[in-house]
C-alpha positions in Angstrom: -1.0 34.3 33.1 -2.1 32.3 30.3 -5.7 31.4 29.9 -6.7 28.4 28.2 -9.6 28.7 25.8 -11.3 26.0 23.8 -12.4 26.7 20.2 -13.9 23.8 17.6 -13.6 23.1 13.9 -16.5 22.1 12.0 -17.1 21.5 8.6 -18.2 18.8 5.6 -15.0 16.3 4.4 -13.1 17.8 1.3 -13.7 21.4 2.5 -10.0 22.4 3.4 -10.6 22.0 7.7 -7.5 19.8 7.9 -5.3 22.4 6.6 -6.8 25.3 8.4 -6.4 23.4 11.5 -2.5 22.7 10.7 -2.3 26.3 9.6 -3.4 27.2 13.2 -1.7 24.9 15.3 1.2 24.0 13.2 3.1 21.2 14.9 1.4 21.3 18.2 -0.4 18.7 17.9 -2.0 15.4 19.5 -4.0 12.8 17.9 -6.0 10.0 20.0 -9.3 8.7 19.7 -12.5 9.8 21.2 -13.4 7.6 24.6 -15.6 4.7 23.5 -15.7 4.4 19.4 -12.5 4.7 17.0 -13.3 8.0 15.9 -10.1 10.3 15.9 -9.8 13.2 18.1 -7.2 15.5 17.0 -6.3 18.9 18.8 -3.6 21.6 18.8 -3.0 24.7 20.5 -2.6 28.3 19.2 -1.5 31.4 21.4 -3.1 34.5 20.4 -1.8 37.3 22.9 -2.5 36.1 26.6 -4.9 33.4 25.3 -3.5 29.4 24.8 -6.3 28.4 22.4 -7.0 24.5 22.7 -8.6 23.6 18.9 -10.3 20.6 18.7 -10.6 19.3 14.9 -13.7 17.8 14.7 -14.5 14.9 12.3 -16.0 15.8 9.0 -20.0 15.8 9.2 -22.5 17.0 6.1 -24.8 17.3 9.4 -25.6 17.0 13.1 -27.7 14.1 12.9 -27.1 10.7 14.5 -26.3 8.6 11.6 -22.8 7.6 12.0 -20.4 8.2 15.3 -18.7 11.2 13.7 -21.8 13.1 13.6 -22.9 12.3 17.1 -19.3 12.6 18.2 -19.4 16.2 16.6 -22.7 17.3 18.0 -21.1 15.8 22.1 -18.0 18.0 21.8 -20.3 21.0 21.0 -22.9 20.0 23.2 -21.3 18.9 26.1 -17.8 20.5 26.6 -19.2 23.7 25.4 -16.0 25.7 22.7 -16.1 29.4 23.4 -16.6 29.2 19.2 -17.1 27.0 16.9 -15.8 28.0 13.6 -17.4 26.6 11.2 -15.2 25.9 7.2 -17.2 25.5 4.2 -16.2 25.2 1.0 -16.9 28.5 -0.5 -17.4 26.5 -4.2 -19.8 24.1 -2.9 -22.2 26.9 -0.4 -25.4 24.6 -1.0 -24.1 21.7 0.5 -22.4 23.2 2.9 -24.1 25.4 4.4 -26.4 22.8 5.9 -24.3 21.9 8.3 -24.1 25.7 9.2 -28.2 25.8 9.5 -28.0 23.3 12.4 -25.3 25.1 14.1 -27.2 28.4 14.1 -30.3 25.8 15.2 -27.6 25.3 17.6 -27.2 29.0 18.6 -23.2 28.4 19.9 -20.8 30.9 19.2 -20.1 30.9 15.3 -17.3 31.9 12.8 -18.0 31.3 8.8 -14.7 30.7 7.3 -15.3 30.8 3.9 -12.1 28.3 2.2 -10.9 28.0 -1.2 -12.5 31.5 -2.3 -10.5 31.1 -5.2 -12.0 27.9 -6.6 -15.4 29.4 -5.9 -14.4 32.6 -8.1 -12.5 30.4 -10.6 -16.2 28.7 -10.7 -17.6 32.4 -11.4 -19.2 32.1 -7.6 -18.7 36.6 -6.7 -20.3 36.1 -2.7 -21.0 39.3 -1.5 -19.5 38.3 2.6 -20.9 41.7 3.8 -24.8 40.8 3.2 -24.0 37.0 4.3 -22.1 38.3 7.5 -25.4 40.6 8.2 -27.8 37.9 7.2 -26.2 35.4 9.7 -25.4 37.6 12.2 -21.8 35.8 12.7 -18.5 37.2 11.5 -17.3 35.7 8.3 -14.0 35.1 7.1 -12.7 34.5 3.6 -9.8 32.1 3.1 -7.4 30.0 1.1 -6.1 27.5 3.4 -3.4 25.8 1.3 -2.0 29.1 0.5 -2.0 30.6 4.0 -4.3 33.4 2.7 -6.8 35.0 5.4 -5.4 32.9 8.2 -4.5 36.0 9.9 -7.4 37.7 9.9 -9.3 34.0 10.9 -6.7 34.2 14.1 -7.7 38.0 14.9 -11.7 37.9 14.3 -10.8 34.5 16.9 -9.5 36.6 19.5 -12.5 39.5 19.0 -15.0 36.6 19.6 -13.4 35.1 22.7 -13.3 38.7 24.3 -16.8 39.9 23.2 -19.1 36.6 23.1 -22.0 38.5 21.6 -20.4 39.4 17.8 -20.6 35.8 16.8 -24.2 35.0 18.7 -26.2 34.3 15.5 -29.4 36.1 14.7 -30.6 34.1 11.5 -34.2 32.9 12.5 -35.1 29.3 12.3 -36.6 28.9 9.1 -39.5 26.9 10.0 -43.7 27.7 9.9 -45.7 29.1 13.1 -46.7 25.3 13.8 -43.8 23.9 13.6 -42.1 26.4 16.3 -44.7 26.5 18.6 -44.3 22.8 19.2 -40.8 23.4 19.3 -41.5 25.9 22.1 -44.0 24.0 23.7 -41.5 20.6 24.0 -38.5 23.2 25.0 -41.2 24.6 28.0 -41.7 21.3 29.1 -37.8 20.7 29.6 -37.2 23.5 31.4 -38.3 22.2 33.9 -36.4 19.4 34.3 -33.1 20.9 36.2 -30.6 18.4 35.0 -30.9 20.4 31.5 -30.5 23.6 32.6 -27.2 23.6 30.9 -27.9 22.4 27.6 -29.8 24.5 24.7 -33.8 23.3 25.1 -35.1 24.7 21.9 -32.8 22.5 20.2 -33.2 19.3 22.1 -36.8 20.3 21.2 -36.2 20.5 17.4 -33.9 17.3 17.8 -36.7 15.3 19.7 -39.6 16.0 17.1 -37.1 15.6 14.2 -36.9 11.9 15.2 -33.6 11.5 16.5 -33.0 8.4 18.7 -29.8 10.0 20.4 -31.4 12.8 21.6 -35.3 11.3 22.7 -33.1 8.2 24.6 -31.4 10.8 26.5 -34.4 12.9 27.3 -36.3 10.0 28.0 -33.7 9.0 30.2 -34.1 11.9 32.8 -36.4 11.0 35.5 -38.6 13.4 35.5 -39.3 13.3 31.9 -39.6 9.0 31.3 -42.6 7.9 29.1 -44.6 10.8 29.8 -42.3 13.0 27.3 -42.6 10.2 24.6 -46.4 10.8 24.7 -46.0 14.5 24.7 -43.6 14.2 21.9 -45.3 11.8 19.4 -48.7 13.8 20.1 -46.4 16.7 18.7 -45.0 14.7 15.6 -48.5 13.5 14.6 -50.1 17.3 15.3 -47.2 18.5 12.6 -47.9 15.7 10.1 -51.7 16.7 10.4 -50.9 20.5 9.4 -48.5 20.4 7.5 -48.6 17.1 5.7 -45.4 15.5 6.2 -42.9 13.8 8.3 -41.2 16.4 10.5 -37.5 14.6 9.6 -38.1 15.7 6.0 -39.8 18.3 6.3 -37.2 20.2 8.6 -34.5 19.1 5.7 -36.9 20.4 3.4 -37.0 24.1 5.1 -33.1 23.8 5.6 -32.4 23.8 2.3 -35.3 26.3 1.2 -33.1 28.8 3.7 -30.2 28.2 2.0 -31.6 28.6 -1.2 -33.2 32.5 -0.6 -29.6 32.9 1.2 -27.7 32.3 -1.7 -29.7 34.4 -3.8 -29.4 37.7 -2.1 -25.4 36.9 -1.9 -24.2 34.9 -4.3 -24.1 35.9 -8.3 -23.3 33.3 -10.5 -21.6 33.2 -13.6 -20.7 29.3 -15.1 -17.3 28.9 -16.2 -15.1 26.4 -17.4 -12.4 25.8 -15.1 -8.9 24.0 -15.1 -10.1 21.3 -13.1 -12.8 20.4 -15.8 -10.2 20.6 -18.1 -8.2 17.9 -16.6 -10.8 15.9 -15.3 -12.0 15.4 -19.2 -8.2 13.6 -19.3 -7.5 11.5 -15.9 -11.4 10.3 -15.5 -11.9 9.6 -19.1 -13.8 6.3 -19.6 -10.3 5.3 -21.7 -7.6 6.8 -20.4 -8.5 7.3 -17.0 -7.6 3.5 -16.0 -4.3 3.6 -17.5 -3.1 7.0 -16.2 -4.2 5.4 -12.3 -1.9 2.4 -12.9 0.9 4.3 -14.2 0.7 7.0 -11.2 0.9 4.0 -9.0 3.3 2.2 -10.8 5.6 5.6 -10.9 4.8 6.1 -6.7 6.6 2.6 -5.9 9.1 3.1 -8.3 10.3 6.4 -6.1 9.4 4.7 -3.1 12.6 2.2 -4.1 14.4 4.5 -5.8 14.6 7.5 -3.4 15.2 5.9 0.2 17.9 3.8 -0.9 20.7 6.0 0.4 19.3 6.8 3.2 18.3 3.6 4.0 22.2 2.2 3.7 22.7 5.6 6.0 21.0 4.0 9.2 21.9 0.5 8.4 25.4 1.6 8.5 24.6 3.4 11.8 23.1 0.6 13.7 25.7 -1.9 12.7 28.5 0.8 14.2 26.1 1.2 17.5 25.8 -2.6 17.9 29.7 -3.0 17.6 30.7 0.5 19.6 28.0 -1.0 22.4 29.0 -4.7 22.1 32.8 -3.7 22.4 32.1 -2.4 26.0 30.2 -4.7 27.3 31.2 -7.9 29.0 30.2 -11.1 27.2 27.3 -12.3 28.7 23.5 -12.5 28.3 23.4 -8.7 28.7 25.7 -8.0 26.2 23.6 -10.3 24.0 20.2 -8.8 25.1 21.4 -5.3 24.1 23.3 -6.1 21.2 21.7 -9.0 19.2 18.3 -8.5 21.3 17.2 -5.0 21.3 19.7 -3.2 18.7 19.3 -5.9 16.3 15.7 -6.1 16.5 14.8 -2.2 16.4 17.4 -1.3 14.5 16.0 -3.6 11.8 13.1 -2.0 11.4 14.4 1.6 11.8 16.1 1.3 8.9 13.0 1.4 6.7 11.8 4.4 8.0 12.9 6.5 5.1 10.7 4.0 3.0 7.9 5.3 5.2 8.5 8.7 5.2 8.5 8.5 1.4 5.6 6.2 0.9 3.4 9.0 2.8 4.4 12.1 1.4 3.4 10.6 -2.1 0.1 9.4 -0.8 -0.3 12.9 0.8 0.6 15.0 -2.0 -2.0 13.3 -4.1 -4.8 13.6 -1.3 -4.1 17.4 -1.7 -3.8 18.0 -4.9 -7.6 16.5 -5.3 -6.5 13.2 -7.4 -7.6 11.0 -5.0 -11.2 11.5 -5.0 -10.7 11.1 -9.0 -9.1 7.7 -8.3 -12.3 6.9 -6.5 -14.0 7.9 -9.2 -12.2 5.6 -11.8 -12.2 3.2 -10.0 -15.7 2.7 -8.9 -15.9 1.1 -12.7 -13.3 -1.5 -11.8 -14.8 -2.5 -8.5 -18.9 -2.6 -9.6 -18.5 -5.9 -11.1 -17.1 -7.2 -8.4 -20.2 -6.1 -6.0 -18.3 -2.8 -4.7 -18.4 0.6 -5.8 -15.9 3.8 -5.3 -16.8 3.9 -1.8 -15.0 0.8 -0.9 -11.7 2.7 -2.9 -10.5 5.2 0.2 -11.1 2.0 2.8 -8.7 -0.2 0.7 -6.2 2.8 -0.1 -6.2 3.4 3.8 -5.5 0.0 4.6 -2.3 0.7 2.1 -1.0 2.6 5.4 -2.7 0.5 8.2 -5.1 -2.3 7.8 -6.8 -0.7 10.9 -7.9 2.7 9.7 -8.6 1.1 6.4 -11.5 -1.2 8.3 -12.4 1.4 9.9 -13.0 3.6 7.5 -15.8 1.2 6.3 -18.3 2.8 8.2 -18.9 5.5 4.9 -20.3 2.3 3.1 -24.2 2.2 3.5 -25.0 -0.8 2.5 -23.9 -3.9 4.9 -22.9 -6.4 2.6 -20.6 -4.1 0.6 -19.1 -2.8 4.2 -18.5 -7.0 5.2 -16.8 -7.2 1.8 -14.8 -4.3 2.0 -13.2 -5.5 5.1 -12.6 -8.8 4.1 -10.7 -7.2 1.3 -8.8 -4.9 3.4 -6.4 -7.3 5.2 -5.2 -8.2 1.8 -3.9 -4.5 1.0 -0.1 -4.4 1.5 0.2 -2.2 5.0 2.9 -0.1 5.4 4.5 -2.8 7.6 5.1 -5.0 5.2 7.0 -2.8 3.4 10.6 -3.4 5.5 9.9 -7.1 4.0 9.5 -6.1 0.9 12.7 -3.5 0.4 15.1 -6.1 2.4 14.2 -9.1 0.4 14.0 -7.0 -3.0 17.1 -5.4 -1.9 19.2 -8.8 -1.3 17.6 -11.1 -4.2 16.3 -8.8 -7.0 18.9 -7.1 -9.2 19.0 -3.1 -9.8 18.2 -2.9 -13.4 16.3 -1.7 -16.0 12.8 -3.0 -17.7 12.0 -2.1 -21.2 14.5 0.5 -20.9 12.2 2.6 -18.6 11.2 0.5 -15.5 13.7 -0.2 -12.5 13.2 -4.2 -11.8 13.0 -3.8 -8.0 10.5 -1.1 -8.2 8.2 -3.4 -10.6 8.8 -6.5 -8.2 7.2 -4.4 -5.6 4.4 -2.9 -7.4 4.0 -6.5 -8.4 3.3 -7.1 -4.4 0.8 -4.4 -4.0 -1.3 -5.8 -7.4 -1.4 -9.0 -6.0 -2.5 -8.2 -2.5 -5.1 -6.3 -5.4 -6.0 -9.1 -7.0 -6.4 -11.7 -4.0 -8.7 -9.1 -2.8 -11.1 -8.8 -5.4 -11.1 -13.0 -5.6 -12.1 -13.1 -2.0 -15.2 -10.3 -2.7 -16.0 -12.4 -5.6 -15.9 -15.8 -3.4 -18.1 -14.3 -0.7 -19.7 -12.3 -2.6 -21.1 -15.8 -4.4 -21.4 -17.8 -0.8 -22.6 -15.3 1.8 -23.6 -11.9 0.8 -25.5 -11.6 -2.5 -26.8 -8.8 -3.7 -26.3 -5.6 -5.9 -24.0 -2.8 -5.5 -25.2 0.8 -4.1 -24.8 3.7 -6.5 -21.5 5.6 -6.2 -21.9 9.8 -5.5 -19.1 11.5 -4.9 -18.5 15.1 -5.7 -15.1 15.9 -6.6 -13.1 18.7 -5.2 -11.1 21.1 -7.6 -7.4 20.7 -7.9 -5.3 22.6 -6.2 -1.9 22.9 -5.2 -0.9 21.4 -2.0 0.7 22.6 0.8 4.1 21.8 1.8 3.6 22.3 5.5 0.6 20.3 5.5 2.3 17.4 3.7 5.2 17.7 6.2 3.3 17.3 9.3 1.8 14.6 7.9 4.7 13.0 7.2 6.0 14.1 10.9 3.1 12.4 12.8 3.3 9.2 10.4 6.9 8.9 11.0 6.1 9.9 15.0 3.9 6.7 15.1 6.6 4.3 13.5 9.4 5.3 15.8 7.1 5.1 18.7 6.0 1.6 17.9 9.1 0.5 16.8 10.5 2.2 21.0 7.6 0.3 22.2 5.4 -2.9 20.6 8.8 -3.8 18.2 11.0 -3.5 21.3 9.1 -5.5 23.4 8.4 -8.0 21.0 12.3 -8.1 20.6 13.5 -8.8 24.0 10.5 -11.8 24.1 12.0 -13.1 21.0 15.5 -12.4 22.5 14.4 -14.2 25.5 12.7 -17.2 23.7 15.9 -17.5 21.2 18.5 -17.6 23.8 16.5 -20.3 26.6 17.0 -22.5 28.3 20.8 -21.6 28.1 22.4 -25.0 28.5 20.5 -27.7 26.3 21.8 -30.5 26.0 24.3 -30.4 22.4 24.9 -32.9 20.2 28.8 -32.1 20.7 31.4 -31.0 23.0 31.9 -28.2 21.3 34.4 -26.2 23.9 36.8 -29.7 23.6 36.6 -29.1 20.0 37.4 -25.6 20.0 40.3 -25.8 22.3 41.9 -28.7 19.6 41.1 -26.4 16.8 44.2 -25.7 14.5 43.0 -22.4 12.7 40.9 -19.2 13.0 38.7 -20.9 10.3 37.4 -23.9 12.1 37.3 -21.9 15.2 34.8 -19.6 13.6 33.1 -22.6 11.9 32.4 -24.6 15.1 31.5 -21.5 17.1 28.6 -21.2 14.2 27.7 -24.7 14.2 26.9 -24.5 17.9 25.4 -21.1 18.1 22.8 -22.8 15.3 22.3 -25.7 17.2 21.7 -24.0 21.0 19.4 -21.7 18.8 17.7 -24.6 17.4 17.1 -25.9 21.1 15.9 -23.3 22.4 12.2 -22.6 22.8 11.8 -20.6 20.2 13.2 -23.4 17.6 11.5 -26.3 19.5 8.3 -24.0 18.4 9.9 -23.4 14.6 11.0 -27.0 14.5 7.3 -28.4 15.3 5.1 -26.4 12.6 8.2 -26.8 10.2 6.2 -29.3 8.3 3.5 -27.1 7.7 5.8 -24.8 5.9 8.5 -26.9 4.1 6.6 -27.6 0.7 6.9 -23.6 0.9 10.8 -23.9 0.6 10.8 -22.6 4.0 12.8 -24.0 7.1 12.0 -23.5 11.0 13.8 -20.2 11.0 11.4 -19.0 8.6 8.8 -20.4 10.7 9.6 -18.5 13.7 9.5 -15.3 11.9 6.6 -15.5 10.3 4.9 -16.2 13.5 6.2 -13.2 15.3 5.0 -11.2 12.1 1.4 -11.6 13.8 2.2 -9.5 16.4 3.2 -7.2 13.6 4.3 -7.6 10.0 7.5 -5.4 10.9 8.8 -7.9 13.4 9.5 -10.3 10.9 12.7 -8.2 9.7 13.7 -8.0 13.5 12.8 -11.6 14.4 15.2 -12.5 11.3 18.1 -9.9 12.3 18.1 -11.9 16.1 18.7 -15.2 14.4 21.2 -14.3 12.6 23.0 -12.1 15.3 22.2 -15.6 17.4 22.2 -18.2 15.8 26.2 -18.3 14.4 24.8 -18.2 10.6 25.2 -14.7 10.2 28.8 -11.7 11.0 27.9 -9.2 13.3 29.9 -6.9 11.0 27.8 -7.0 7.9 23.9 -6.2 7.8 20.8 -8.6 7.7 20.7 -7.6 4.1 24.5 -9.1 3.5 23.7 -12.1 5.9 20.5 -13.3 4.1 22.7 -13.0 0.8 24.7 -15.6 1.9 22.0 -18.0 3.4 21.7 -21.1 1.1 18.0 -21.6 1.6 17.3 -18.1 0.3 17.3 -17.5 -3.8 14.8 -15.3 -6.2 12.2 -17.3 -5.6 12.1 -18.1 -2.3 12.7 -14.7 -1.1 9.8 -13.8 -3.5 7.8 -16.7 -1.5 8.3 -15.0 1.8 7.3 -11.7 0.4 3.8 -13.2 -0.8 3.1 -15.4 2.7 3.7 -11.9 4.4 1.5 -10.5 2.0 -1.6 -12.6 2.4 -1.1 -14.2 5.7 -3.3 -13.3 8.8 -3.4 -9.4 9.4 -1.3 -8.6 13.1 -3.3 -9.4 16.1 -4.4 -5.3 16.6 -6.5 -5.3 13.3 -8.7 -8.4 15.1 -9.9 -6.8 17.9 -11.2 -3.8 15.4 -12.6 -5.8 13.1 -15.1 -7.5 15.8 -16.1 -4.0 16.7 -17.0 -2.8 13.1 -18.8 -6.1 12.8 -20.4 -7.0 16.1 -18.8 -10.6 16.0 -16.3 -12.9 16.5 -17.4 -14.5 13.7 -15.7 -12.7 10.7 -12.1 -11.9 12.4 -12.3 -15.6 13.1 -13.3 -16.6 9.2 -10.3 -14.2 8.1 -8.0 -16.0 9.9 -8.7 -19.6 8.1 -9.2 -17.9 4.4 -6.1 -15.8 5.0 -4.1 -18.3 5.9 -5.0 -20.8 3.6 -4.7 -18.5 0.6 -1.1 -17.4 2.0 -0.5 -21.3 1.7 -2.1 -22.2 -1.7 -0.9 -19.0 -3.6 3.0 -19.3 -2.3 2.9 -23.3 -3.0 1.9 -22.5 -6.3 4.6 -19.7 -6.9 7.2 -21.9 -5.6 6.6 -25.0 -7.4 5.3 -23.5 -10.6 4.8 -20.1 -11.3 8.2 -18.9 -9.2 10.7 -20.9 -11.4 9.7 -19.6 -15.0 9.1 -16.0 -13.9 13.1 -15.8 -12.1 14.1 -17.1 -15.4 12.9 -15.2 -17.8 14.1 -12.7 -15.9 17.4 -13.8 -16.0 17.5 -14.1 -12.4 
């Protein structure tokens, strides 16, 4: 029989864990979040002989301290569901920083395995580590690797397996580097827990060192065991002010202090250092150059919509072509009736809708991905960081916004990196404005029906420049709305901006894949389960009550009717009208004068409110009025059926595109964004602002800007 083991990965962001985990789990793999706070949790299995290996990924920490909920999160998984190892993956190129992380896990005393990633950048660096003395140092077994190349994955998966069946190899034996004071209070505080039962389980000494070092985690959940209470708050400040007496300090800084001394005489009995200039500083001289760096961002932006267009078109005419045979094959053996019409025009019109940009997805993310790996991103950051200071943010407000390019969630989320609050408020208030990855299917059906396929300059496709042009402007409306709150509510300067930049490297196809695979995983399964549902409500809305009272007697008329022609034309002019009775057009026809100055009739309306559920309902809300409401041919696509609608042209289509843009994020990114900011408050703010910008800025294309634009541009 199997047995089921559980191993952890621990290491600083940018050190290569990500692709050591997919290197050991490859496809088996599950992503949710952590019970209680957004932090992912992502795990895989790996079999090793008659061992399933459960390998928990655990968020990127520079420490174990209880500054943000991926350390404490971190620190809990070790802690508390106890991996038979925890292997921990530094960047072999950056061992200072790095291996501070590793002095709290041998504080910790748990099971270890160094991995040792991107050995080559560290040689490339003239870094020659001599892994026998560190491996006898440490007492742990350590492991040399290149993670995007595959290299020393096998022998990280065998030294696994030798630690699982003999415990004791990777028991570390590195003593804490602290002065006699400072460990006899550590041993005095760990005495006094033993004997408090309820931690019999958990390693004393370092709830000890955790206590005096100040952190609030650890001394409220001491402090919470009965038989410790205030008593062990005395015991434990008389401890902190005893080490400030002798040895002048803090302990918090202090123990940092002694950390990195460690590391220090470490790395000079096993690292020899020779500087060299490597590729990477060659190149970074050229793409974060304080001239060029700016325009070679734009134009690797510019150049990743452009294939985004360019390169899912055929596909994307591929699944069009196969929903529009499934609704027909399905609708031709069904009876007429409402469940013919919930099937058909409900639930294959509506999914299949937004299906059909999946390839635009899939596309979109393997870009994003390949630059992530290579190491361009954090120079983006980088360039960036000029762009955004005047604006009150700095680089560490870039990988937030880029984020929210995929989801506005993450993206929010992802906010918690910024330090200082007022640049963290801003960030999110910026974030809604990024153009998801939902809104794409808006984008590529309205481009795709009102924006010709032709060149720019000779170089430039139009449609790919029309929906750069989108992205810029949900850009641009960003960095208004920092400047306009920055001015009314949260004045201030900007933090500096540190980042250390990774060294390029190649990236790894597998790596890029699953990426793609779990990306496109997550579409299908909302579009099987939110856009579904969201499609038979719509369906249900669109086609009730079923007999409203009609301005005609349309069956009387069809049975006088002469030819196919004004069959077909009555049959239209009544499914319009039922639609336009039913509740979901009572609804469009009352906030239709909100709207109209937009160019924009009920229809629209309706659409656009579905779109707050999620931006990608919009293409299936449209597809079910046309299947529905007579105005569109079951045998063409919502592409060929918007064609032919008279209130769509150039620049109405572009109007949509910019209220989709800017209008209130969907209903999911609300609930997150009271979380990240403790109130109400703000999700309700964004609401007004983004709605009224969506307004103001599409009136003003469609009345003024929208007209001279389409015709200069000959359209």
């Amino acid at each position: 029989m199997e047995k089921e083991i559980k191993i952890a990965l621990a290491g600083n962001p940018n050190c290569g864990k990500t692709t050591i985990f997919n290197a050991l789990t490859g496809a088996k793999q599950k992503v949710g979040n952590y019970p209680g706070v957004t932090v992912e949790r992502k795990e895989g299995f790996l079999k090793l002989n008659s061992y399933r290996i459960r390998v928990i990924d655990l968020p990127g920490t520079y420490s174990l301290s209880s500054y943000s909920p991926e350390e404490v999160v971190a620190r809990q998984v070790i802690v508390e569901e106890k991996p038979a190892v925890v292997v921990n993956i530094i960047d072999a190129s950056n061992l200072e920083r790095n291996l501070y992380l590793t002095m709290q896990l041998l504080e910790l005393g748990v099971p270890l395995i160094l991995v040792l990633n991107m050995i080559d950048d560290a040689k490339k660096k003239g870094l020659k580590i001599n892994v026998s003395a560190l491996e006898k140092k440490l007492g742990v077994p350590v492991v040399t690797t290149i993670g995007h190349r595959g290299v020393g994955i096998d022998q990280l998966k065998k030294v696994i397996r030798q630690v699982i069946e003999a415990p004791e190899k990777a028991k570390p034996k590195f003593p804490l580097p602290y002065p006699r004071e400072l460990l006899e209070e550590i041993e005095k505080l760990s005495d006094l827990l033993k004997e408090q039962g309820s931690l019999r389980d958990y390693p004393l000494k370092w709830l000890a060192l955790k206590a005096i070092e100040g952190d609030e985690e650890i001394i409220s959940f001491l402090v919470s065991q009965k038989a410790l209470g205030s008593s062990f708050l005395q015991r434990l400040k008389a401890s902190q002010e005893r080490i400030k007496k002798l040895l002048g300090d803090e302990p918090e800084p202090l123990l940092a202090e002694y950390r990195y001394y460690a590391i220090q005489q470490l790395l000079k009995d096993v690292v020899n250092y020779v500087p060299r200039k490597t590729l990477s500083d060659r190149i970074d001289a050229i793409v974060c150059h304080r001239i060029f760096g700016i325009p070679i961002f734009i134009t690797v932006m510019v150049l990743l919509f452009q294939a985004v267009f360019s390169w899912s078109a055929p596909f994307m005419e591929l699944i069009d072509s196969f929903f529009s045979w499934l609704g027909n094959f399905v609708g031709a053996r069904l009876p007429d009736g409402l469940l013919k019409s919930l099937v058909v025009d409900g639930m294959i019109a509506g999914v299949g809708g937004v299906l059909v940009f999946l390839p635009q997805i899939l596309i979109l993310f393997f870009l994003i991905s390949l630059l992530e790996d290579s190491g361009y991103m954090p120079r983006a950051a980088f360039v960036v960081d000029r762009l955004l200071k005047p604006f009150g943010l700095n680089g560490k407000s870039f990988v937030p916004l880029l984020s929210s390019f995929a989801c506005n969630i993450p993206g929010i989320m992802a906010t918690r990196t910024i330090e200082n609050y007022h640049q963290r408020l801003l960030t999110i208030f910026a974030a809604p404005f990024m153009s998801c990855s939902a809104r794409l299917p808006i984008y590529t059906l309205l481009i795709a029906a009102f924006i010709p396929d032709k060149k720019v300059w000779s170089v430039f496709n139009l449609q790919g420049l029309v929906l750069a042009a989108m992205y810029v402007t949900g850009l641009i409306v960003a960095l208004v709305t920092v400047i306009i709150f920055r001015f009314m509510l949260f004045r201030g300067e900007p933090s500096p901006f540190l980042m250390e930049l990774p060294p390029y490297r190649f990236p790894t196809l597998k790596s890029i894949l699953l990426q793609m695979w779990n990306r496109s995983v997550l579409y299908v399964r909302k579009a099987g389960t939110v856009i579904l549902g969201i499609s038979i409500v719509m369906w249900a809305l669109f086609t009730f009550p079923m007999n409203p009272e009609l301005s005609k007697d349309y069956e009387a008329l069809k049975g006088k009717a002469q030819d196919q022609e004004t069959l077909i034309k009555l049959a239209n002019e009544e499914a319009a009208e039922r639609l336009s009775k039913s509740y979901a057009g009572r609804f469009g026809r009352l906030i239709e004068p909100l709207i109209k100055p937009l160019g924009f009739d009920w229809r629209i309306g309706i659409a656009l409110t579905s779109a707050f559920a999620a931006k990608e309902v919009l293409v299936s809300t449209l597809a079910q009025i046309y299947a529905l409401g007579g105005g569109g041919s079951d045998e063409v696509s919502l592409l060929e059926n918007i064609k032919k609608d008279p209130l769509f042209n150039p620049v109405t289509a572009i109007g949509l595109m910019l209220f989709a843009l800017l209008m209130v994020p969907c209903m999911a990114t609300l609930p997150v964004m009271k979380m990240e900011t403790g109130s109400w408050r703000w999700p309700g703010l964004m609401v007004c602002w983004t709605l009224t910008v969506a307004w103001l800025v599409t009136f003003f294309w469609v009345h003024f800007l929208g007209p001279q634009v389409t015709k200069a541009l000959g359209l």
